[in-house]
N, CA, C and O of each residue as an XYZ file, in Angstrom:
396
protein
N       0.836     -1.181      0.000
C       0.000      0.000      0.000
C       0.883      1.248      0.000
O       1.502      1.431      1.048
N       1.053      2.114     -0.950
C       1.431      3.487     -1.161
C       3.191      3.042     -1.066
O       3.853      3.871     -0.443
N       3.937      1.899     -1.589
C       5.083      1.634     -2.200
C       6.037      1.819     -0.800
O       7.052      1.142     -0.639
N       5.612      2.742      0.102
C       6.465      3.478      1.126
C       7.024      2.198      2.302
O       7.110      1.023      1.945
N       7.372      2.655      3.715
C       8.107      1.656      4.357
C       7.099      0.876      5.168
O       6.085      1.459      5.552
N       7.332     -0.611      5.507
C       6.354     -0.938      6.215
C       6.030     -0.877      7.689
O       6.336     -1.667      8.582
N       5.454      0.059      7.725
C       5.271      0.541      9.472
C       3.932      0.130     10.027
O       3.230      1.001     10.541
N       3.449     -1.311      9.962
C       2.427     -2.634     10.378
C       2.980     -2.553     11.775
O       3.890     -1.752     11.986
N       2.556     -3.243     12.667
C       2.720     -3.725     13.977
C       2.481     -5.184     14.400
O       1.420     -5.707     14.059
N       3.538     -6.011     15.241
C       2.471     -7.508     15.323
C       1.663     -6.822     16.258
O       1.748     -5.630     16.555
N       0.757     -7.787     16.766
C      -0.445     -8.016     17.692
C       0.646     -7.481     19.335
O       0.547     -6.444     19.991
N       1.309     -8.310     19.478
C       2.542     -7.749     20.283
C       2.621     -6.550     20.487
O       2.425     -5.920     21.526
N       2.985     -6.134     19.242
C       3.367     -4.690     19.671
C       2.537     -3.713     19.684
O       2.825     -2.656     20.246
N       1.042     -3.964     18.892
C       0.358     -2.946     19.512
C      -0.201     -3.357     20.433
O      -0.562     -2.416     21.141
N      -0.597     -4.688     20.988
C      -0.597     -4.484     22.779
C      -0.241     -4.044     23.592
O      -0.887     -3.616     24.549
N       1.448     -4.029     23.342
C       2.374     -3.173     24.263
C       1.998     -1.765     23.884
O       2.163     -0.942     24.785
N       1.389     -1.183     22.404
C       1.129      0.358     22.647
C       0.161      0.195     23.261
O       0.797      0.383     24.298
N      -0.527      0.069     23.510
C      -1.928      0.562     23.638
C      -1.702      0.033     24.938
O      -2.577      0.508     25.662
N      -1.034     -0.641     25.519
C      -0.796     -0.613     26.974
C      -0.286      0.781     27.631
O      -0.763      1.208     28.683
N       0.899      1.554     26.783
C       1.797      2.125     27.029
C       0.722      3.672     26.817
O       1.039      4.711     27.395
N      -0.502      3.590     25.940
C      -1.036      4.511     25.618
C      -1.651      4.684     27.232
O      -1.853      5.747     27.818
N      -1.759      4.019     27.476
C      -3.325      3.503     28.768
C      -2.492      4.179     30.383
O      -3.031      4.650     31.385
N      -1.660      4.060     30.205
C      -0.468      4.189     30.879
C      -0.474      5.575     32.089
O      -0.127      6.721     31.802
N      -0.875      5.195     33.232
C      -0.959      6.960     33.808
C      -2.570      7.996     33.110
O      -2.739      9.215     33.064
N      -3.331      7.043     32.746
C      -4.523      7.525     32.164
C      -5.745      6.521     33.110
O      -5.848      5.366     33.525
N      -6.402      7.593     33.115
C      -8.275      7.063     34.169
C      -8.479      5.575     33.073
O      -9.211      4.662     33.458
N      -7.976      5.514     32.134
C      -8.590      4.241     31.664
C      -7.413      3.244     31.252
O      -6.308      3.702     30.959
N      -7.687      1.782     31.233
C      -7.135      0.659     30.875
C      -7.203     -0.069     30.098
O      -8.364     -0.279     29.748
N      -6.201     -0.824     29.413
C      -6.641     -2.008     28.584
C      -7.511     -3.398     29.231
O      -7.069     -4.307     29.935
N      -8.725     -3.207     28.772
C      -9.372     -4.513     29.336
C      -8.549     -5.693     29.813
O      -7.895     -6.389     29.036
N      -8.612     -5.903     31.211
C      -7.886     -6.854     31.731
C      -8.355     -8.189     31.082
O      -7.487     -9.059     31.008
N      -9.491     -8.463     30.640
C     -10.103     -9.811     29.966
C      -9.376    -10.015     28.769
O      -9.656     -9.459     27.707
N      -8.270    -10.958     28.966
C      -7.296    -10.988     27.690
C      -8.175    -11.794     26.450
O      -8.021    -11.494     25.266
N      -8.917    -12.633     26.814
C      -9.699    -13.015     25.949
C     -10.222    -12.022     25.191
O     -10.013    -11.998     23.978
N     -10.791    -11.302     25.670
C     -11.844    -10.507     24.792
C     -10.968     -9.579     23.613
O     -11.280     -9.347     22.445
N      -9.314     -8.990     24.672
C      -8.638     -8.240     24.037
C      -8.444     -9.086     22.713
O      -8.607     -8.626     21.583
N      -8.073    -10.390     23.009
C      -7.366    -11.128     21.528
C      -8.385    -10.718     20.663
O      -8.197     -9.826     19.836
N      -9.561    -11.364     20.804
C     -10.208    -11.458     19.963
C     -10.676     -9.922     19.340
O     -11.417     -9.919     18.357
N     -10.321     -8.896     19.809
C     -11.038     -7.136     19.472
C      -9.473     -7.300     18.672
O      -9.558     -7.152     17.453
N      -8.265     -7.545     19.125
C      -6.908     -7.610     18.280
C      -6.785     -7.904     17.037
O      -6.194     -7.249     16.179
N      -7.396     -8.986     16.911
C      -8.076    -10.059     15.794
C      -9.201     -9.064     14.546
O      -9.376     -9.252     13.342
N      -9.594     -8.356     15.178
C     -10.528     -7.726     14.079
C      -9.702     -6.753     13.904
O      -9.369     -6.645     12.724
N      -9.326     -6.145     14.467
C      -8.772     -4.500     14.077
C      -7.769     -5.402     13.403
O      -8.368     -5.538     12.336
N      -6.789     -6.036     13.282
C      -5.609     -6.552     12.783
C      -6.693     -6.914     11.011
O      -6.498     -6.332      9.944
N      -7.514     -7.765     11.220
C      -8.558     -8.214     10.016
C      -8.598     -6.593      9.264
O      -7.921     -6.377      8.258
N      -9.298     -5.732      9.763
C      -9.755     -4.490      9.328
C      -8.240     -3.897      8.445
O      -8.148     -3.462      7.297
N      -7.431     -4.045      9.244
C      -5.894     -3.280      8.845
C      -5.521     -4.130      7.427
O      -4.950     -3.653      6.447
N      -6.032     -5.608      7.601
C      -5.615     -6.284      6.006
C      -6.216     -5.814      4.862
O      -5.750     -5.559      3.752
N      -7.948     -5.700      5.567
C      -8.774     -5.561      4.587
C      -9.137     -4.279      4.074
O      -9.872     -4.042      3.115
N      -8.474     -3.397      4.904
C      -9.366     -1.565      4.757
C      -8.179     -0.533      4.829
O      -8.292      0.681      4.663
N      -6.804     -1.354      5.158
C      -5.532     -0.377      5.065
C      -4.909      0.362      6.441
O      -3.861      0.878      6.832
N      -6.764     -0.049      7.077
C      -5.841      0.906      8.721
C      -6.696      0.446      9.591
O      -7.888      0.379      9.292
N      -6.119     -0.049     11.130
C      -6.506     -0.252     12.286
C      -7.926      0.195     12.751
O      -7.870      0.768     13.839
N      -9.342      0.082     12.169
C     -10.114      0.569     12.279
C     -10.813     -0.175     13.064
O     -10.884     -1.356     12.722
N     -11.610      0.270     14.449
C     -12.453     -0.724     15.642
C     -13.008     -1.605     15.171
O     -13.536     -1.489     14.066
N     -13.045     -2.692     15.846
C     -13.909     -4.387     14.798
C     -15.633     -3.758     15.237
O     -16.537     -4.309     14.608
N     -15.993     -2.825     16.109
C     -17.457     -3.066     16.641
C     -17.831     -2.026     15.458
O     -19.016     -1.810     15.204
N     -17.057     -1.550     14.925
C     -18.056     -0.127     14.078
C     -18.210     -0.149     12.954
O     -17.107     -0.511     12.543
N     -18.819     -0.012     12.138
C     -18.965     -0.025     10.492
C     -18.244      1.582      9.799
O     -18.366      2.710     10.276
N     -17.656      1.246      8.811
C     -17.195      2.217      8.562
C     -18.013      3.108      7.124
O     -18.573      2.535      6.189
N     -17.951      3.780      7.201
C     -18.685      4.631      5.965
C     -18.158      5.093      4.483
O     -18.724      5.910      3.756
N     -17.174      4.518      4.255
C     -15.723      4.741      2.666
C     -15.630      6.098      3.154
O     -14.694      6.573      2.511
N     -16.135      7.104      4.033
C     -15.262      8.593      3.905
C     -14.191      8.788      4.659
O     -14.123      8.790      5.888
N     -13.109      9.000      3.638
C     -11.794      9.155      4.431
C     -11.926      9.588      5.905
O     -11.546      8.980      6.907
N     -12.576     10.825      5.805
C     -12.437     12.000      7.156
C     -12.704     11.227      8.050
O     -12.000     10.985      9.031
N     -14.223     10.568      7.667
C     -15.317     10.350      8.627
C     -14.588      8.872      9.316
O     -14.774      8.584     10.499
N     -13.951      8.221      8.614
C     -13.604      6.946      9.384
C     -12.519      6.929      9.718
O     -12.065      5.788      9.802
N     -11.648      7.952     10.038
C     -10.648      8.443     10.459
C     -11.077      8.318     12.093
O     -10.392      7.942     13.045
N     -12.035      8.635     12.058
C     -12.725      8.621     13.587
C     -12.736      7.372     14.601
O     -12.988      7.377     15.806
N     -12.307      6.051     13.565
C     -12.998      4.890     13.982
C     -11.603      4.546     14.025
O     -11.429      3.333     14.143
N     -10.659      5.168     13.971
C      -9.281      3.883     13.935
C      -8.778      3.839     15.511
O      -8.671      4.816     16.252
N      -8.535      2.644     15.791
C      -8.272      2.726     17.281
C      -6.740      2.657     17.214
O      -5.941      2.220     16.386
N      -6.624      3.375     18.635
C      -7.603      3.877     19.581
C      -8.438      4.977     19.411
O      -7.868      6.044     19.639
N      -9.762      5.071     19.039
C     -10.575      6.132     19.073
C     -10.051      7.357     20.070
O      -9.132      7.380     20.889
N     -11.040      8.392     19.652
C     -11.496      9.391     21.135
C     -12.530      8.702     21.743
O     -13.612      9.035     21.259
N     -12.622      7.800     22.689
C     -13.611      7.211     23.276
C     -14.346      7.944     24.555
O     -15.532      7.883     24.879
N     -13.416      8.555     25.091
C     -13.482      9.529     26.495
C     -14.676     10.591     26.032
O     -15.231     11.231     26.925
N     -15.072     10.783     24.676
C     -16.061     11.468     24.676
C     -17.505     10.797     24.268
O     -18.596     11.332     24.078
N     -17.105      9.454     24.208
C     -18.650      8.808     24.204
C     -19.393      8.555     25.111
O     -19.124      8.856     26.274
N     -20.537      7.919     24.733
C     -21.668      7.939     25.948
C     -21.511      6.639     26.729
O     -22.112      6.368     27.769
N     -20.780      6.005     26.206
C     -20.224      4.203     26.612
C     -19.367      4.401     27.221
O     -18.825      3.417     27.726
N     -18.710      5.961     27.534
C     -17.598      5.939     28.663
C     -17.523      7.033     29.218
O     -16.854      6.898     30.243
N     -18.125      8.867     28.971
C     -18.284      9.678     29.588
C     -19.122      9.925     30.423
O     -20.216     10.328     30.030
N     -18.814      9.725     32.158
C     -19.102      9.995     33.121
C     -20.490      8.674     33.792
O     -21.548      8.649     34.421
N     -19.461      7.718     33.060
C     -19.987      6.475     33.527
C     -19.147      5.741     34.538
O     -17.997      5.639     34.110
N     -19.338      5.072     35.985
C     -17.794      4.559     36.611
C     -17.501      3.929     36.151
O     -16.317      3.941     35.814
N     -18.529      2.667     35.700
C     -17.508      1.640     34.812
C     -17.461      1.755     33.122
O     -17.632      0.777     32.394
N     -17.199      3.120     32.632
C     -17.514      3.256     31.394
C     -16.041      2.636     30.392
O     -14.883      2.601     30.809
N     -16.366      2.339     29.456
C     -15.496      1.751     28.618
C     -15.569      2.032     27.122
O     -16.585      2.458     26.573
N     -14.563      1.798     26.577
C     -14.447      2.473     25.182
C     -15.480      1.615     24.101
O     -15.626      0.463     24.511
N     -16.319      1.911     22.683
C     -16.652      1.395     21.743
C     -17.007     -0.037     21.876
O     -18.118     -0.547     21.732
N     -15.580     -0.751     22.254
C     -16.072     -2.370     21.449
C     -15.235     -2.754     23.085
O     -15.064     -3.877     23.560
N     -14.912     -1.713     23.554
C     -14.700     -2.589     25.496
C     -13.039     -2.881     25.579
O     -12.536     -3.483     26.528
N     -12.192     -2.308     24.322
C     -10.886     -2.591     24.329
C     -10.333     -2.050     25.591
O      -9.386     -2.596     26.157
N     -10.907     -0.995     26.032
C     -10.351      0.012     27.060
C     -11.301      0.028     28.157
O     -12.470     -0.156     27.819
N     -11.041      0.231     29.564
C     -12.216      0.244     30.231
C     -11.431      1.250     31.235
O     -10.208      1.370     31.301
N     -12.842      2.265     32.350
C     -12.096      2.931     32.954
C     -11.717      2.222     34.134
O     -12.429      1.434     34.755
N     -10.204      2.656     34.475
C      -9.191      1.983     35.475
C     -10.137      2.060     36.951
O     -10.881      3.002     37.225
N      -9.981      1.195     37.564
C     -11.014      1.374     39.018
C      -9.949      1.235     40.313
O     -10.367      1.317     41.468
């Protein structure tokens, strides 16, 4: 895709980001490693099939801008599935807030 260098991630390593993102922040990577694999598993699917890390729970719409929105890690902190909920959590539950 676009000839340039390949800057992919294994599953590994964006665990470790998105750990490292989570990091000193009100929210966490879902401790349920199960669930994580399997949300890993789609966004990794999405990245083969659509070019970029886009959430497995959301449908995307072909507009560049608009599904720009959906690549995780989202802005989740401003949804209703996680703003000013205690146990609120991101989109598809990758992230949940730290307790």
């Amino acid at each position: 895709m676009g000839g340039g260098p390949d800057t992919s991630l294994t599953a590994d390593e964006f665990r470790a980001a998105i750990e490292s993102f989570a990091a000193g922040n009100e929210f966490e990577v879902n401790p349920d490693r199960e669930k994580v694999d399997l949300l890993l598993k789609g966004i990794f699917e999405n990245e083969l099939n659509h070019g970029l890390k886009y959430c497995p729970c959301r449908l995307r719409t072909k507009d560049w801008e608009e599904d720009l929105r959906i690549v995780c890690p989202c802005h989740f902190t401003i949804h209703e599935t996680y703003k000013g909920i205690k146990d609120g959590e991101c989109w598809c539950g990758l992230f949940v807030r730290r307790k």
